[in-house]
C-alpha positions as CSV (number, residue, x, y, z in Angstrom):
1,X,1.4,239.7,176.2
2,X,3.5,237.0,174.3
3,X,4.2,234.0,175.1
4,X,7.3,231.7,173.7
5,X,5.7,227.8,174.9
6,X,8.5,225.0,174.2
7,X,7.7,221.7,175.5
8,X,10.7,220.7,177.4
9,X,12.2,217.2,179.4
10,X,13.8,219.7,181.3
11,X,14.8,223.0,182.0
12,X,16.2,225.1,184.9
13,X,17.1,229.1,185.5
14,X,20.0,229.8,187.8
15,X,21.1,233.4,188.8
16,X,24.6,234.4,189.9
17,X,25.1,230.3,189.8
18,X,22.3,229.5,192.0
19,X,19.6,227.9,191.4
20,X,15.0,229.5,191.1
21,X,13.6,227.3,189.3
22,X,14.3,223.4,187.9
23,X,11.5,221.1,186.0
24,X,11.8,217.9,184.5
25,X,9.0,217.0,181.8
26,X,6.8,220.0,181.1
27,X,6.9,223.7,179.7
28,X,9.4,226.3,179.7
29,X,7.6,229.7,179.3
30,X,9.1,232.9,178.2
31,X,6.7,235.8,179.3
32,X,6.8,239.1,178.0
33,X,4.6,241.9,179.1
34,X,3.4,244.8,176.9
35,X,2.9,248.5,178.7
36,X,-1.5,247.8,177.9
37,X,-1.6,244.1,179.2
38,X,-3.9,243.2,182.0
39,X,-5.3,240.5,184.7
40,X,-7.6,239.4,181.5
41,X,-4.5,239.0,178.8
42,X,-2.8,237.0,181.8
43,X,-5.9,235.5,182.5
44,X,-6.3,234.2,179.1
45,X,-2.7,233.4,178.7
46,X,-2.7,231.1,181.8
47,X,-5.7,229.1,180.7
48,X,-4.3,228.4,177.4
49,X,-0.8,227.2,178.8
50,X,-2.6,225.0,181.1
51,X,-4.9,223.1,178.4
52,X,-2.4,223.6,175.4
53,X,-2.6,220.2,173.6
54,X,0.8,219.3,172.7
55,X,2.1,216.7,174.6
56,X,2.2,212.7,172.8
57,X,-0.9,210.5,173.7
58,X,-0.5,206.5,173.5
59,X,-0.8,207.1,169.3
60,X,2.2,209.6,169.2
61,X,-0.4,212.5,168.5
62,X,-0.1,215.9,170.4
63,X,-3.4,215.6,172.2
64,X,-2.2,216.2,176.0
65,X,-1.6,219.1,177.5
66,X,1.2,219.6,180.5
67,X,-1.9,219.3,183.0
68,X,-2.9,216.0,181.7
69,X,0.3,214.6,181.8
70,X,0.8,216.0,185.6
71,X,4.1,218.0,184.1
72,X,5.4,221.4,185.3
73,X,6.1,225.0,184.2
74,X,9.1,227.1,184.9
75,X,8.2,230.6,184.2
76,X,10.8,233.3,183.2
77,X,10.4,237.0,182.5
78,X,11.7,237.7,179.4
79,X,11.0,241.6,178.6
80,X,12.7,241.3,175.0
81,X,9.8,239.2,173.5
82,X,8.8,242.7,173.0
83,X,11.0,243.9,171.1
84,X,10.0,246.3,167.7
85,X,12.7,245.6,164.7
86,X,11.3,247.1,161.8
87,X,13.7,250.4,162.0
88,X,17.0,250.0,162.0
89,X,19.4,247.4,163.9
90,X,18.6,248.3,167.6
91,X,15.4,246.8,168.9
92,X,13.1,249.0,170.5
93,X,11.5,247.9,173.6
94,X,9.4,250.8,174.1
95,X,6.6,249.2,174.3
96,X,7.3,246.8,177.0
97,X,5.6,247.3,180.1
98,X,7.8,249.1,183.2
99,X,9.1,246.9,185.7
100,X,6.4,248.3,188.3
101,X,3.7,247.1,186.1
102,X,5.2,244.1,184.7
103,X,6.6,242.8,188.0
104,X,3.0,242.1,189.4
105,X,1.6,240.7,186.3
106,X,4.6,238.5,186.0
107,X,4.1,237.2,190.1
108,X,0.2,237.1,189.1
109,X,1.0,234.7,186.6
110,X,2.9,232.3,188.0
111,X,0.2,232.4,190.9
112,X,-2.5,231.7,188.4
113,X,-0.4,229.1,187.3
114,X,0.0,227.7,190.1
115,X,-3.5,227.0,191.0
116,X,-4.4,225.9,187.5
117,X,-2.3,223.1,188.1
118,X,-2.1,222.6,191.7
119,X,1.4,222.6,191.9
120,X,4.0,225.2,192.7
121,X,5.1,226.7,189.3
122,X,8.8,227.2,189.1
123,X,10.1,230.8,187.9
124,X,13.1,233.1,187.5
125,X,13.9,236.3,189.3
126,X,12.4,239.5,187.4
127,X,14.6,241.7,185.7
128,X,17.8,239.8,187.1
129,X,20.7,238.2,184.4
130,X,18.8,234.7,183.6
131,X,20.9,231.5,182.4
132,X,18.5,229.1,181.2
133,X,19.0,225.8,180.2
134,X,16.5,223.5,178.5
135,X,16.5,220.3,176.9
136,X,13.6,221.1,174.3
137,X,11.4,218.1,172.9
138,X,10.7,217.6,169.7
139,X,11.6,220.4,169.4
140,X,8.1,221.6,169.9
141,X,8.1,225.7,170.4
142,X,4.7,227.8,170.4
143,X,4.5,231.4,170.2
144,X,1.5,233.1,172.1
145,X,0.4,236.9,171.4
146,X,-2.4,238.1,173.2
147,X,-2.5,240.9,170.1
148,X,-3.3,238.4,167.3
């Protein structure tokens, strides 16, 4: 599982011009979902979203993470975080997880999510044409990978 974590003042995902998901201060979370992930890489995933420490304190150090400054997540599916690019100039994306598999980890996720931070966690729609925008901070941008 990989995770691309930018700290954002605000982000949103619309489909076909409507609105999923919208957040002001907080995370924007690209999720991709390798063909051998499980509950415990999502598991372990979630946890570390939640407690990630790198949002400003008073001293203008990164010592807060988005539940300690009561800020949100909007989660988006983003199977091309698996990509393979070694060989040639077409990414591979075999081993990215089939929609049947990744589709309930994905849901799972945000549900874990949600609980983690007692809020409803805002997402996209699985496997539909995503426009994203974001206003990153910082920038700050963290890349997760259950693998390393």
């Amino acid at each position: 599982m990989r995770a691309v974590i930018q700290r954002v003042t605000q982000a949103s995902c619309t489909v076909d011009g409507v609105s999923t998901g919208e957040i002001k201060q907080g995370l924007l979370v690209l999720l991709g979902i390798e063909d051998d992930d499980t509950d415990r890489e999502a598991e372990w995933v979630a946890h570390k979203l939640v407690n990630l420490r790198i949002f400003s304190d008073e001293a203008g150090l990164m010592n807060k993470s988005v539940q300690d400054i009561a800020g949100n997540i909007l989660l988006i599916s983003q199977f091309t975080l698996i990509a393979q690019t070694r060989k040639g100039n077409r990414p591979s994306f075999i081993r990215a997880a089939k929609p049947n598999r990744a589709q309930p980890l994905y849901q799972a996720m945000g549900d874990r999510l949600s609980v983690l931070l007692s809020k409803q966690v805002q997402m996209g729609v699985f496997g539909a044409d995503m426009k994203i925008d974001l206003r990153n901070d910082g920038p700050v941008t963290i890349i997760l990978d259950t693998k390393e």
